[in-house]
C-alpha positions in Angstrom: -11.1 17.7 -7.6 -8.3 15.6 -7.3 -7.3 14.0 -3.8 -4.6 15.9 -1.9 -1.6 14.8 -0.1 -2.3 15.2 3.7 0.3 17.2 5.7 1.9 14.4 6.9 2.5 12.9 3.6 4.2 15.6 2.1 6.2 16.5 4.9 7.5 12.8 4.2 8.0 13.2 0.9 10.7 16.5 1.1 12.4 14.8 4.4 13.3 11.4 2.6 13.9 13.2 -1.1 15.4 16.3 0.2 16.1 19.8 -1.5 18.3 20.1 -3.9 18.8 23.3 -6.6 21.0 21.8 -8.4 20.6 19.2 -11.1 22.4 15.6 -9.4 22.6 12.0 -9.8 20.4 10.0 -7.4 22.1 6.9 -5.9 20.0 5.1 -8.9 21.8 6.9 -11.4 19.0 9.0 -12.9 19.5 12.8 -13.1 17.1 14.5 -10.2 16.5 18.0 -8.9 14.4 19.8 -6.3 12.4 17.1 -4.6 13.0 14.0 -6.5 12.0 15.3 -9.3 13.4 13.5 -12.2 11.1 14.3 -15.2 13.1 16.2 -18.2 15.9 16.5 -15.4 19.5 17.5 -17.4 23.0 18.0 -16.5 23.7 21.8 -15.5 19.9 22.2 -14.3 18.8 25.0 -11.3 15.7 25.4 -9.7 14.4 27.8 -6.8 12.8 26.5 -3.5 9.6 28.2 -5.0 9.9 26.3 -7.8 10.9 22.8 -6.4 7.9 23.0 -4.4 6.0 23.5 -7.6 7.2 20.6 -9.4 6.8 18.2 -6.4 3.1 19.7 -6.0 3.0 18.4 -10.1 4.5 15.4 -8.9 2.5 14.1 -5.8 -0.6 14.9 -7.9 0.0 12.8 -10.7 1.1 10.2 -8.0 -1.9 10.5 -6.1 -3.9 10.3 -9.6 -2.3 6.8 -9.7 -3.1 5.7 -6.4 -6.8 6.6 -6.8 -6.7 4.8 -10.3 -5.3 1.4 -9.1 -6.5 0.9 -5.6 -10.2 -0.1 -5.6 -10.9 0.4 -1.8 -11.8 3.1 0.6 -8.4 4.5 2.4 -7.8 7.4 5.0 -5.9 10.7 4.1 -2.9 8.8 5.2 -3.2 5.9 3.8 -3.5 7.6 0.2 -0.6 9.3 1.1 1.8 6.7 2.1 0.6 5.3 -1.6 1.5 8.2 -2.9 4.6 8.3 -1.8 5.3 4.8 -2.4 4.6 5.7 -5.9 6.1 9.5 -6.2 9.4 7.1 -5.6 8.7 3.8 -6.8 6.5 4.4 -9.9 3.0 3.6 -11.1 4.1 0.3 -12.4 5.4 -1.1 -9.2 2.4 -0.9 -7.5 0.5 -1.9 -10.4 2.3 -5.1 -10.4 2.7 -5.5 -6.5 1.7 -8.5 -4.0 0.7 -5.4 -2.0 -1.9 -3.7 -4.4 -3.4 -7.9 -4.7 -3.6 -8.0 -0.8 -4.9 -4.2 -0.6 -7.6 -4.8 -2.7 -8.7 -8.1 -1.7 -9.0 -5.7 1.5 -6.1 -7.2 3.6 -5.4 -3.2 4.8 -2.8 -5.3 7.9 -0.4 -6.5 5.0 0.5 -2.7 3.7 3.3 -2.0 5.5 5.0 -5.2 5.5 4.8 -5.2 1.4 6.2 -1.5 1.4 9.0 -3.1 3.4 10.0 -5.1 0.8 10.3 -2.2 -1.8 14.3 -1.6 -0.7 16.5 -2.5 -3.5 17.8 -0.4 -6.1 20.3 -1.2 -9.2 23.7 0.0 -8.1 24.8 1.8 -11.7 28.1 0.6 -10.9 27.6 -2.7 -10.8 24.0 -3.6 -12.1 23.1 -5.3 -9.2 20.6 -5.0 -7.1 21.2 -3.8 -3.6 19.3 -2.3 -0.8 19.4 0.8 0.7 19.6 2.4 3.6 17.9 5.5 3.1 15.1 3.1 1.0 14.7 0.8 4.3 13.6 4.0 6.5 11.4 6.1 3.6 9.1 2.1 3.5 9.0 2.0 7.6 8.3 5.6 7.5 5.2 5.1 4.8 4.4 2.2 7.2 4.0 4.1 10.0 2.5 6.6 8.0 -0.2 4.1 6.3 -0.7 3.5 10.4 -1.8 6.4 11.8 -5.2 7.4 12.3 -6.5 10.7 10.5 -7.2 13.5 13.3 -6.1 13.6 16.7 -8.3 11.2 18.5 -6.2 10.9 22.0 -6.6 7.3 21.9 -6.1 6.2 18.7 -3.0 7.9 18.4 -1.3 7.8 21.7 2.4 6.6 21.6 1.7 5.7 25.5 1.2 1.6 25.9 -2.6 0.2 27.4 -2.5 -1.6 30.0 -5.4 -3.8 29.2 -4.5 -5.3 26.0 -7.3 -7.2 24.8 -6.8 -10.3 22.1 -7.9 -10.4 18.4 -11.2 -12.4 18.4 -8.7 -14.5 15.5 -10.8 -16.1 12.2 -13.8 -18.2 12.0 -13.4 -21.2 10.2 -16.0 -22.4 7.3 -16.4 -24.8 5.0 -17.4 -24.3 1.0 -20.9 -25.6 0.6 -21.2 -24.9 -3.4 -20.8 -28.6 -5.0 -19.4 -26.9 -8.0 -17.1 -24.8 -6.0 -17.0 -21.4 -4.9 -15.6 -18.6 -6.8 -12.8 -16.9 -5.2 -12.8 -13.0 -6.2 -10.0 -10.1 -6.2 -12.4 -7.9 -3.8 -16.7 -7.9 -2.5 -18.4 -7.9 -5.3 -19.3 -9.9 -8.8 -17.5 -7.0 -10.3 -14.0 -8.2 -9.2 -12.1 -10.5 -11.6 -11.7 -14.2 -10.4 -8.8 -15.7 -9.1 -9.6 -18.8 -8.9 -12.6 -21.6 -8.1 -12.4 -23.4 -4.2 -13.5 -27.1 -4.5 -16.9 -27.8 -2.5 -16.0 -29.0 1.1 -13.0 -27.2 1.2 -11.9 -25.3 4.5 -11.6 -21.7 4.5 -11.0 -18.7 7.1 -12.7 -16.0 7.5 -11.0 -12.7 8.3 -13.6 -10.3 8.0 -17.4 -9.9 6.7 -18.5 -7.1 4.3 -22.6 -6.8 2.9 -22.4 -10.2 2.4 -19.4 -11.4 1.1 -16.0 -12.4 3.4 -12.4 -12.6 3.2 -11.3 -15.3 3.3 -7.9 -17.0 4.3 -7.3 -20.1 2.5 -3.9 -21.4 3.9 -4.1 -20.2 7.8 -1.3 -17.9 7.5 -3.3 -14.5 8.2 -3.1 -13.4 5.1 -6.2 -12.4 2.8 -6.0 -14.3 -0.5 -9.6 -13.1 -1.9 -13.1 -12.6 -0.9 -16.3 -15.2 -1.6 -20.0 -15.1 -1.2 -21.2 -15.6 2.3 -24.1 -17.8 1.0 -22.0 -20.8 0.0 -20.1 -21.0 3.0 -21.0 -22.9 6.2 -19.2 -22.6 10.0 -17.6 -25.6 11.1 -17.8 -26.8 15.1 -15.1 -25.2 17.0 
């Protein structure tokens, strides 16, 4: 069975696309009815509520069905659905293509909503320029937020109040590449995953997180997870 939309995904979904019965241009230009819905759309077209939420049902499945197909790593219920979204608005494509599918998959989960942020710009018809929007700034933070929040109602995971006893990251460990031929440097944990590229013997890497034996790794310092290597052919440096 096909992986749903959680609540708060869908509720997302109709507040940012709205209802409309009546067949109308989006800001993008293309011809849209009900909720978003764009698919065989024509001048002159009605819809019911009833029928609207029919074809966005249609429409966050095949999204979903796109989600599950590209991403290659476990996600929440609301995780999915902030992909889903992402996609339902966005299309398969650009998240086939994104930094943010690279990053997700190479298990960087902390770069998600800052790559969604980027996704703001449409091509004004008018014009044919690019320019960003509004309405497309607050639909990403809301996905973000969304992508965020913990499945359930666990009190502390989700409280909105702020701890007082905020406690640091423990930050990246630093190793060094012990393979003389170089390491192979791989799009997720596992010999399956394609290679991005080979790291020269000796060179120093950062470790971001540990997973049956292989690690992500950081290879410029900047937090960001470029790929995952074998644990075996890495060595700690002294701190």
């Amino acid at each position: 069975m096909a992986r749903q939309v959680s609540e708060g995904g869908l509720e997302l979904v109709k507040k940012y696309e709205g209802l409309r019965t009546e067949a109308y241009r989006c800001p993008a230009g293309v011809w849209t009815i009900g909720y978003g819905h764009t698919q065989g759309v024509k001048p002159g077209m009605k819809v019911t509520a009833e029928e609207a939420e029919e074809l966005l049902g249609r429409d966050l499945a095949q999204a979903g069905g796109q989600v599950e197909r590209l991403v290659r790593v476990a996600l929440t219920d609301n995780q999915f659905s902030a992909l889903a979204s992402f996609v339902f608005n966005a299309g398969a494509g650009s998240l086939q293509s994104s930094t943010l599918l690279r990053r997700l998959n190479a298990g960087d989960y902390d770069a998600v909503p800052s790559e969604l942020a980027k996704w703001v710009k449409a091509t004004d018809p008018r014009t044919g320029k690019k320019v960003t929007l509004a309405g497309l700034v607050r639909r990403r933070a809301a996905e973000g937020e969304l992508w965020l929040t913990t499945d359930g109602d666990d009190p502390f995971l989700n409280s909105p109040d702020m701890p007082q006893n905020v406690q640091a990251d423990e930050g990246q460990v630093v190793y060094a590449v012990t393979a003389r031929s170089g390491l192979k440097l791989r799009e997720g944990p596992g010999m399956d995953f394609e290679v991005l590229q080979v790291v020269p013997y000796n060179t120093k890497v950062f470790v971001v997180k540990e997973k049956e034996g292989w690690v992500a790794v950081d290879l410029q310092g900047d937090g960001a997870v470029d790929g995952w290597m074998s644990r075996d052919f890495l060595s700690p440096l002294p701190g």
